[in-house]
N, C-alpha and C positions, 0 to 999 in steps of 0.2 A: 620057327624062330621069328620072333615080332622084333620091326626095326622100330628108332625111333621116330616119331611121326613127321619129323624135319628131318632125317637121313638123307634122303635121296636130293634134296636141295642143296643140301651141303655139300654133296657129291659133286650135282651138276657144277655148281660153281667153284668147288674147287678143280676141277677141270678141263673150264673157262681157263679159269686164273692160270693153270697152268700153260695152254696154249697160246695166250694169248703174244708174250716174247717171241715164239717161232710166226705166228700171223705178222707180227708187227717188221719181224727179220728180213722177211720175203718182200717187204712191197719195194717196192722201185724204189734207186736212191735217187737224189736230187740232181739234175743234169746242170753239168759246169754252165754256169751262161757264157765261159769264153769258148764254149764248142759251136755255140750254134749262134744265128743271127738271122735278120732279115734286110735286102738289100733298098737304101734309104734315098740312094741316085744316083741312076739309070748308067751302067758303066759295061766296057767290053770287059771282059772274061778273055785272056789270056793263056798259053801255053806253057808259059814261064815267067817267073816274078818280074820283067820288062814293061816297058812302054812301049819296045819294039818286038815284044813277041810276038807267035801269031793269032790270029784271033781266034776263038772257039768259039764264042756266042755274045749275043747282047744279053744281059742279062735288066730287066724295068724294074723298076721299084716293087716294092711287093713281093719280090722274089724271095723264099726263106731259103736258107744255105744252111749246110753244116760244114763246119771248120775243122780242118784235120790238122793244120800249122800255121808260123808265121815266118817269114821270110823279111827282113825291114820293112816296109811300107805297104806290105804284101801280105794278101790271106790265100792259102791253099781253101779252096771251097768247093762244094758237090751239091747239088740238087737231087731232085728225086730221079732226073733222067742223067743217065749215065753217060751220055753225049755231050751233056754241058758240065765239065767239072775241072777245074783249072785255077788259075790267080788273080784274084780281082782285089784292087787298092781301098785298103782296110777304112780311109775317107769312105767308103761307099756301101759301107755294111755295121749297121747299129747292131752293138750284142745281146744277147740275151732275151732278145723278145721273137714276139713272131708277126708275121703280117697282121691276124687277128689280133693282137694286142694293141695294135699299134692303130687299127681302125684301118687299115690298108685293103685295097684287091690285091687278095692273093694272083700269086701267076700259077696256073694250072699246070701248065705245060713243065714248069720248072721246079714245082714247090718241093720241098723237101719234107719226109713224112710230120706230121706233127707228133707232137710226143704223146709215148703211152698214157691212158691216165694210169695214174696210181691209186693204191691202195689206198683203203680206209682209213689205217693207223699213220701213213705216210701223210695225208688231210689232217690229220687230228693233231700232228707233230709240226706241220706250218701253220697251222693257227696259232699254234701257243706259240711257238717261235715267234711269229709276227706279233702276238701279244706282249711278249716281253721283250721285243726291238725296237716296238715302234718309239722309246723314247731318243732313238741314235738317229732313225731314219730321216730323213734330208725333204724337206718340203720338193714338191714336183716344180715349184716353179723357177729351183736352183738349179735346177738339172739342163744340160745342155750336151749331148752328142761332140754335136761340130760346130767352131765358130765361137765366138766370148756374146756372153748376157753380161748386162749389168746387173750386181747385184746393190740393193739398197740397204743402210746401216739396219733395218729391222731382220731382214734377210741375215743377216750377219751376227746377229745375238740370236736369231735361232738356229745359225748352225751347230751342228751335231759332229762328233767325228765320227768317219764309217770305214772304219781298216777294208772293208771286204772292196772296196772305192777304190783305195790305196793300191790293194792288193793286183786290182783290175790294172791300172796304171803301170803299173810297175812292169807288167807286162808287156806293154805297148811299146816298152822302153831300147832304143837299137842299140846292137854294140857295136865296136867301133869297127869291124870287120862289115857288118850292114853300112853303115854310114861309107866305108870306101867304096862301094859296090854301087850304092847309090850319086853319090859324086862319078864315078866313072860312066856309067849306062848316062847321067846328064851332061855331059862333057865339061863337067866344071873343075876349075885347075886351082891350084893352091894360093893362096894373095896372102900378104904379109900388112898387116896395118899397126903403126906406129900406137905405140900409146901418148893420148894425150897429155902433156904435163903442166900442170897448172902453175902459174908466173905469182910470184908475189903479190899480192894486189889485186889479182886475180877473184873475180869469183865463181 
């Protein structure tokens, strides 16, 4: 029996074609950037979300962490060594990057693994992702961790809105159960302040 002389081509590819959904299923998904971080200054690591906890370790800059939770003002974080892993003040650990991103010396002793690489189709899935975001995405030099930039009126007609920003934010956000917790651990007591009322004439 004589095949057609393109048969087995057709085959092959359609074989591909069909595999290729299950290759693409399997690669790694995308790691949260509020899981992980690396630390941006130089802060003690703690036993408990406190300023009077005890201490576990210094953790330097450069240090990458993974984040397990947040507690108000407070991140649960772990390194690669299993002796440093405790609460250190969320001021003191930028998200989603890593020491190599960020052009840092990593800390050896401390670092937390780096991430898998991924797959082919999981590469090929953020490119085009980044191909068609980059119209939302925010100039680097709007960006600020900690502390206010100024931003200039140009800065301002390019900005873009970025829910995934938002969504970060929203995050960070205490509830009023953290907020008492945090007034109490600082000994800060309740003050009542008048509202001001403005007099006729007044400006």
């Amino acid at each position: 029996m004589r095949f057609p002389k393109h048969f087995f081509r057709l085959c092959l590819v359609a074989a591909l074609a069909a595999a290729l959904p299950r290759m693409a299923s399997v690669a790694e998904p995308e790691r949260d950037p509020r899981s992980y971080g690396v630390v941006i200054a130089a802060d003690k690591l703690r036993s408990e979300p406190a300023a009077d906890g005890k201490l576990v370790a210094e953790l330097p800059v450069g240090t990458d962490v993974s984040i397990a939770g947040r507690r108000g003002l407070w991140m649960d974080v772990s390194t690669a060594d299993p002796e440093r892993k405790g609460w250190l003040r969320l001021t003191s650990v930028r998200l989603g990057v890593t020491a190599a991103d960020l052009g840092l010396p990593a800390d050896d002793s401390g670092a937390a693994p780096a991430p898998k690489k991924r797959g082919f189709f999981s590469g090929v899935s953020r490119s085009v992702s980044s191909l068609f975001s980059r119209g939302r995405n925010r100039p680097q030099a709007t960006t600020a961790t900690i502390g206010i930039r100024g931003l200039t009126p140009a800065d301002l007609q390019a900005a873009q809105a970025d829910p995934e920003a938002l969504e970060a934010m929203q995050g960070f956000a205490a509830s009023a159960g953290d907020a008492a917790i945090f007034a109490r651990e600082g000994k800060l007591t309740t003050r009542t302040v008048a509202y001001s009322v403005l007099e006729a004439g007044d400006e």
